[in-house]
C-alpha positions in Angstrom: 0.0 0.0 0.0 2.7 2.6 0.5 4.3 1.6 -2.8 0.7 2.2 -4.4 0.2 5.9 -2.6 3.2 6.8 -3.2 3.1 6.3 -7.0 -0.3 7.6 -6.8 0.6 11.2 -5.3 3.6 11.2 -7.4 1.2 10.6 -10.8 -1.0 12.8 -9.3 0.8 16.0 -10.2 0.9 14.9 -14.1 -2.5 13.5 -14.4 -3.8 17.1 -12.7 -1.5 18.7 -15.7 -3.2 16.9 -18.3 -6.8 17.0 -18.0 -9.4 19.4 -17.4 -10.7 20.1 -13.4 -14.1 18.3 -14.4 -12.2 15.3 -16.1 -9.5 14.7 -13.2 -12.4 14.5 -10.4 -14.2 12.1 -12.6 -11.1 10.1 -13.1 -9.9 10.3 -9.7 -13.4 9.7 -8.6 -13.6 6.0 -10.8 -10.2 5.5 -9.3 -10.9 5.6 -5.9 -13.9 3.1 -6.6 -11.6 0.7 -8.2 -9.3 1.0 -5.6 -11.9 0.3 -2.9 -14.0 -2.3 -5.1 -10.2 -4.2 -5.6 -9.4 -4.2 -2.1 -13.1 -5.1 -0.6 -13.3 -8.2 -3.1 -9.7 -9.1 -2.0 -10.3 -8.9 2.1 -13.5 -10.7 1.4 -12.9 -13.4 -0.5 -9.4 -14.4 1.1 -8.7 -12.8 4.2 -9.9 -13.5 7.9 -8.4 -10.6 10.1 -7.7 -10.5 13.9 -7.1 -7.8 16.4 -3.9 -6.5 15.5 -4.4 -7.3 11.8 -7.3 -4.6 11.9 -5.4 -2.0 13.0 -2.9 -2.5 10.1 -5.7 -2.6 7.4 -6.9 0.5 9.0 -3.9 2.4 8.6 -3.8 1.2 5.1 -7.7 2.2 4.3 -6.4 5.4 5.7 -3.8 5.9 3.7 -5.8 4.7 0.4 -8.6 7.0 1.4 -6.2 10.3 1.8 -4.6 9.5 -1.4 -8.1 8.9 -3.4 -9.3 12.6 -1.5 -6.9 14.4 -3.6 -8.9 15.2 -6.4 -12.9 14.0 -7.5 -16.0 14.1 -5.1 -17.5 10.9 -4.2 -15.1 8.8 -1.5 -18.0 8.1 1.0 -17.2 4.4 0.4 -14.1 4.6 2.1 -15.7 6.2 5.0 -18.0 3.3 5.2 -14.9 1.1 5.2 -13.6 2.9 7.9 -16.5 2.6 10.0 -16.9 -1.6 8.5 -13.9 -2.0 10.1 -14.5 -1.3 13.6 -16.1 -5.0 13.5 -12.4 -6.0 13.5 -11.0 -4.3 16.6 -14.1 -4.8 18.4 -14.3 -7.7 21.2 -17.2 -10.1 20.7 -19.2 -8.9 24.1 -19.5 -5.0 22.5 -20.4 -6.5 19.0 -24.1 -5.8 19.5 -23.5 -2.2 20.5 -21.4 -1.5 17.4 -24.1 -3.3 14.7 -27.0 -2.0 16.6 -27.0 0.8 18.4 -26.9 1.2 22.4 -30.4 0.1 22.6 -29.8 -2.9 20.9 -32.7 -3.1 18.3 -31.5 -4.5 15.3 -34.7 -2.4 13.7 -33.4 0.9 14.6 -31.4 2.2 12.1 -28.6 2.8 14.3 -25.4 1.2 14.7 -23.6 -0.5 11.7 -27.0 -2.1 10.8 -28.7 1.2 10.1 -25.3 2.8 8.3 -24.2 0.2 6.0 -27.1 -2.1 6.2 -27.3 -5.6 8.1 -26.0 -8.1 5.5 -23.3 -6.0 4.7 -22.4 -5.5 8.2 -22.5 -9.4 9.6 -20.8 -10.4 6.0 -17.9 -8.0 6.8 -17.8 -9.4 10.7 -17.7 -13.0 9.3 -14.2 -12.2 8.4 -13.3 -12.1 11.6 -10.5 -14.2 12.4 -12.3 -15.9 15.7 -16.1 -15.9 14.0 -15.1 -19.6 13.2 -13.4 -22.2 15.0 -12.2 -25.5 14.6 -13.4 -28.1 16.4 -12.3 -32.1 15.0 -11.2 -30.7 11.6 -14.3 -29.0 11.1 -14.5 -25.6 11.2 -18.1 -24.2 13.0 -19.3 -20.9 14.0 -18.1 -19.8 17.5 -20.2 -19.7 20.3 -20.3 -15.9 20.6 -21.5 -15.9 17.0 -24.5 -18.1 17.3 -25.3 -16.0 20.2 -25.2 -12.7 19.3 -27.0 -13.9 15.6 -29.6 -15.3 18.2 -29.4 -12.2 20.0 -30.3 -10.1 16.9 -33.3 -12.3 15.4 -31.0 -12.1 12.5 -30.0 -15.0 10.3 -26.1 -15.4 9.4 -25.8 -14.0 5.7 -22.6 -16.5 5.3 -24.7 -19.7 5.1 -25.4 -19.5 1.4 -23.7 -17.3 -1.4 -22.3 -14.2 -0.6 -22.7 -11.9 -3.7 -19.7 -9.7 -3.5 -20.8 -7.1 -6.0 -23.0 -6.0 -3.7 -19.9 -4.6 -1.9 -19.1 -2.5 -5.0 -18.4 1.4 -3.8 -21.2 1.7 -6.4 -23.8 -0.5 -4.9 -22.7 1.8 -1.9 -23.2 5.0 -3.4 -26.2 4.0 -4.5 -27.7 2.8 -1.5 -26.8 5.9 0.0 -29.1 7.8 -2.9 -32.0 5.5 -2.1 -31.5 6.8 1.6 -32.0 10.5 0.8 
């Protein structure tokens, strides 16, 4: 990721040279979407993240996100991500306060739930690196997950096909539209 920022600011004074103020926002803008689309497919379809791993992915979400604020309009998604992440560094006993809200209604709007929507929400948690455990070769949900899915009156997203394009900063953005 530094490699990729640092390429990206130093491009960034040549690409601003070349093109017009209205084309360099919408090409900075479709870059940044790539950028997040690439890296949201990537974390998850192959990666399960702990504690500590969270806090590295942040800083580099962070330093994505500064790099695609340099130019264009739209980069709510990586704010989103931001916030997505929080299910990472979160311990399992304050999950429900983070997807839900303090009053714990999954029906409230607030919380993760109500920002980024429930699927998307338990779909980025099931990346966590303790969600599953393996027990005789096989891995199973962990306690704490059947629990707090219990908890919630919500089913586990996970159990059948996940469609990742629905993770798209796109499908984001236009979520957010619906909204308002």
């Amino acid at each position: 990721v530094k490699s990729l920022t640092f390429c990206l600011r130093a491009q960034f004074v040549h690409i601003q040279a070349a093109l017009t103020p209205q084309s360099l926002s919408a090409f900075w803008t479709a870059l940044s979407m790539r950028l997040y689309d690439i890296l949201v497919t990537r974390l998850l379809q192959h990666y399960y993240i702990s504690m500590v791993g969270a806090v590295k992915l942040s800083r580099d979400v962070e330093a994505l996100r500064s790099v695609a604020m340099l130019a264009g309009t739209d980069h709510q998604h990586w704010d989103m991500l931001r916030e997505l992440l929080t299910v990472y560094m979160t311990p399992p006993n304050a999950l429900k306060t983070i997807l839900v809200g303090p009053e714990g209604d999954p029906n409230s709007g607030k919380g993760l739930f109500g920002q980024a929507g429930k699927v998307q929400a338990l779909v980025f948690m099931s990346r966590r690196i303790d969600y599953r455990i393996k027990i005789n070769n096989v891995l199973q949900k962990s306690i704490w997950v059947v629990e707090l899915l219990e908890d919630l009156g919500v089913p586990d997203p996970t159990d059948g096909a996940v469609n990742i394009a629905l993770y798209s900063a796109q499908s984001l953005r236009n979520r957010r539209l619906k909204l308002n």
